[in-house]
N, C-alpha and C positions, 0 to 999 in steps of 0.2 A: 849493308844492313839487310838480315832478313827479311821480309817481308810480315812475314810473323811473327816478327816481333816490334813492330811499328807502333811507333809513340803514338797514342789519342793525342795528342798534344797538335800534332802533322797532321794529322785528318782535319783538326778542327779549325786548324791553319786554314787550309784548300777550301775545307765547308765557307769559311766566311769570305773568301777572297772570289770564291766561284761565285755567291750571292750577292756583293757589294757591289763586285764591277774592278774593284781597287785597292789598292795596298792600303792607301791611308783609311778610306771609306770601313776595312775591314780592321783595323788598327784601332781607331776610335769602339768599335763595336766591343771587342775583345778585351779592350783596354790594357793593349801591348805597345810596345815601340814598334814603326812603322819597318827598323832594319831587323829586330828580330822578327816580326811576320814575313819577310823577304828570304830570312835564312831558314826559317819551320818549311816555307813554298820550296826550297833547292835541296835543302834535306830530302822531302818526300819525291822529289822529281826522279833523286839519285837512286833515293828505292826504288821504284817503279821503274826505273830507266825510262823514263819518257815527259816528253814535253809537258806541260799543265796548261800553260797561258800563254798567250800572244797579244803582247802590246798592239792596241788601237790609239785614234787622237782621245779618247775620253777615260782609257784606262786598261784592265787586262781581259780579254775573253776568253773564256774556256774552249782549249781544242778537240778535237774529237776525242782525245785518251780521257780528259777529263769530261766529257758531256755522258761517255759511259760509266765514269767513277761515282757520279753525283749520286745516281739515288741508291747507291749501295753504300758511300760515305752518310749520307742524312741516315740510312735506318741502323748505321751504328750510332749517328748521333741519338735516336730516339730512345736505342737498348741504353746510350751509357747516361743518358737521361732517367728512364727509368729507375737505374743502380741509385744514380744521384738521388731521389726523390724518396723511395726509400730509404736510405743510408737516414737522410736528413730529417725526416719525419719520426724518425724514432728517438734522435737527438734532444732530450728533455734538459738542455742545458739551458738556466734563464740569461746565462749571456753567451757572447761570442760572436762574428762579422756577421753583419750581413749586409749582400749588395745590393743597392738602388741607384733604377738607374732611369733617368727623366730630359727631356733633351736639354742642348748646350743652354737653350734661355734660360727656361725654369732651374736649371744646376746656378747657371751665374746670380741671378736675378732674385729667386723666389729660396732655395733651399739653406743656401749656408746658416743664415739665422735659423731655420727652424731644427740644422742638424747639431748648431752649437745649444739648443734647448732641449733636442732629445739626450745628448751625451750629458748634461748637466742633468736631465731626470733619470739616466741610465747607465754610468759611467763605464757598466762591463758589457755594455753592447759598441761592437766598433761598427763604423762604417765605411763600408767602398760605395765609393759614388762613382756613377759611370755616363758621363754625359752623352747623348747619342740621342740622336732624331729616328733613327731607326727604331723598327720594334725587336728589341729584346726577347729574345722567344722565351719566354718563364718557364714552358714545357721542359726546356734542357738545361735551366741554372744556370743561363747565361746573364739571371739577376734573380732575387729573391721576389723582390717588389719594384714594382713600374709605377712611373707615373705617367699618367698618357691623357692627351689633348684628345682621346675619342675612346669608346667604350672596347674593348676588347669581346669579340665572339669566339676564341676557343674554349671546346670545351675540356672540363676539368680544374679552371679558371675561376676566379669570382674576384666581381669588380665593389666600387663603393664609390657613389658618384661625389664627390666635396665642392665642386663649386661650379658656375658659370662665369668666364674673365670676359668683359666687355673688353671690344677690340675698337681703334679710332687712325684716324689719317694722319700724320706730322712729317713736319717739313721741320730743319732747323730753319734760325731764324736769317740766316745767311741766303738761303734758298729762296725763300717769303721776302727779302728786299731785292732782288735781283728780278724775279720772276713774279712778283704777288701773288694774292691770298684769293683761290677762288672759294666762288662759294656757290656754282651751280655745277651740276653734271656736268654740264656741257662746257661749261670754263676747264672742267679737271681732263678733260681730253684733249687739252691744249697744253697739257704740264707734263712734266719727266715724275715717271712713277719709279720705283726703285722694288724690283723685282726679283721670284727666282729664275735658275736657272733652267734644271731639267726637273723639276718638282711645278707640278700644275694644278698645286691647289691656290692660287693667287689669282689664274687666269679660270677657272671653275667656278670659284668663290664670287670673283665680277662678273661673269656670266650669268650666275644662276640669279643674281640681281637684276637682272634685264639690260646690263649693260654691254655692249662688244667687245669685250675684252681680245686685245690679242698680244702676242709679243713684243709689238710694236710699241703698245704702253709701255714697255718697260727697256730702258735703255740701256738702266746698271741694273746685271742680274746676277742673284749670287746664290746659293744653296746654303749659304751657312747663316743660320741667324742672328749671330751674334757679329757677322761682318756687316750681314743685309743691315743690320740698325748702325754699325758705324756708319755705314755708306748713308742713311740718310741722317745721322749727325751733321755730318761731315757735308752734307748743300747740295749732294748728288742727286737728290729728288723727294719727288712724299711717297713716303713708306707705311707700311698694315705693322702697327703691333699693339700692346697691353697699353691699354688704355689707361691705367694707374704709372705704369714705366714712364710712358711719353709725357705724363701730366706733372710729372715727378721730375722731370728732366727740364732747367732750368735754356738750354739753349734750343729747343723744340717747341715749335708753335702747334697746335692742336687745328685741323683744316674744320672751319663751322659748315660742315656738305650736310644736306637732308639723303644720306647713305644709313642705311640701316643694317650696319655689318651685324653678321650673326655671331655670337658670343662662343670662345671655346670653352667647351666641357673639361673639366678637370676629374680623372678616373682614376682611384689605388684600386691597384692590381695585382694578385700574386696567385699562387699556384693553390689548388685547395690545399694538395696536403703539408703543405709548406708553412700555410696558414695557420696551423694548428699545431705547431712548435713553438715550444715557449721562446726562443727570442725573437720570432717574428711576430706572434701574435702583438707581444708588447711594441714592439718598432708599428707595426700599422695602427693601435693603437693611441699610439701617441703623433704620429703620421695625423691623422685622422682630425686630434686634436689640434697641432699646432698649426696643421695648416688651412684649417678654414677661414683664421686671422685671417692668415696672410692673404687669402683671396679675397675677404669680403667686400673690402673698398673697391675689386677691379686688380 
């Protein structure tokens, strides 16, 4: 292959694989299969004739070919961002896709009823949904509209705050007869907490409560949200989440602590000029609408 004539497709490979750490990490993002992201990475290696990544215990890191590709791959990603952003802004079509993309909870949890309500109000608006904890960069159309647990500061941007989701302690109930129910601070430093892994807003979040948080509270640690709450189903410890989820969940005891977790912000987000195309206006729209229901109880 040319060099010059090298798919955007390959670049954008490499962009999300050199950023994530990982195949799947970057898979998820992109919302490709994990062996086609593998085969775009060997494609572009062959162009370039050279290495890209070297397996670590935790994933792949970028070699030195790739630590000098990086920021000349991001500012094509920003030209062909650009293209994107005009191309799409001028698009006065009232329907056609558009992607959102909110993490794995909120996808499993909170969206499908409200996107089976917008498609009943919309029928010629499609959706990709893109689950992901990551931030989606909306600058390059790597989603139309975010949903996001905290306010976005880039600019070009504009957010619309919809709700505040109180957050509470739960153990199943397997956990709670094995171990019991504390109900002082100083009892819950004697219990298995169910934790993340390389993500440290759990041990931040204890902290900044005046509590000592360290890894040691947490003995099952996992990164993915939707495992982190099986694992605490499933008796492995007490676990942080949606306080209407856990309350909703018939095998999950509620821990009665004088903890006063701080509530996540719920943010729609999209790109300004993106904003102002008719099927996106109408999707945030109706965004907007259906889901402050869905927050309001928690």
């Amino acid at each position: 292959m040319d060099i010059a004539d090298l798919d955007w497709s390959l670049m954008r490979a490499f962009l999300a694989v050199a950023e994530e750490g990982s195949l799947s990490a970057a898979a998820r993002r992109l919302g490709q299969s994990q062996p086609t992201l593998g085969r775009q990475v060997k494609a572009l290696e062959r162009a370039l004739g050279a290495e890209l990544f070297s397996r670590v215990p935790k994933g792949l890191e970028p070699t030195s070919t790739a630590a000098a590709l990086l920021p000349h791959a991001q500012a094509m990603r920003a030209a062909m961002g650009q293209v994107a952003l005009a191309a799409a802004a001028g698009d006065a079509r009232p329907s056609g896709t558009v992607r959102l993309t909110a993490s794995d909870a909120v996808c499993t949890w909170r969206l499908p009823p409200v996107i089976a309500a917008l498609r009943e109000a919309e029928p010629g608006i499609e959706i990709e949904l893109v689950p992901s904890d990551s931030s989606s960069n909306l600058l390059y159309r790597e989603a139309d509209i975010a949903l996001r647990m905290y306010r976005p500061r880039q600019m070009d941007l504009i957010a619309r705050h919809i709700a505040d989701v109180p957050l509470a302690l739960f153990a199943a109930q397997s956990y709670v007869d094995r171990k019991g129910l504390p109900t002082t601070l100083e009892e819950l430093r004697g219990h298995d907490l169910v934790g993340f892994d390389r993500n440290t807003a759990l041990l931040e979040g204890f902290r900044a409560l005046g509590l000592p948080a360290e890894e040691g509270w947490f003995p099952v640690r996992c990164d993915d949200n939707i495992v982190n709450w099986a694992l605490t189903r499933a008796g492995c410890g007490i676990g942080v989440g949606q306080r209407a989820i856990g309350r909703a969940d018939p095998a999950l005891v509620e821990m009665p602590l004088p903890l006063d977790l701080p509530p996540l912000p719920v943010w729609l987000t999209s790109h300004e000029a993106m904003r102002r195309t008719p099927r996106i206006a109408r999707t945030w729209d109706l965004l907007v609408e259906l889901l402050r229901p869905v927050f309001r109880d928690g």
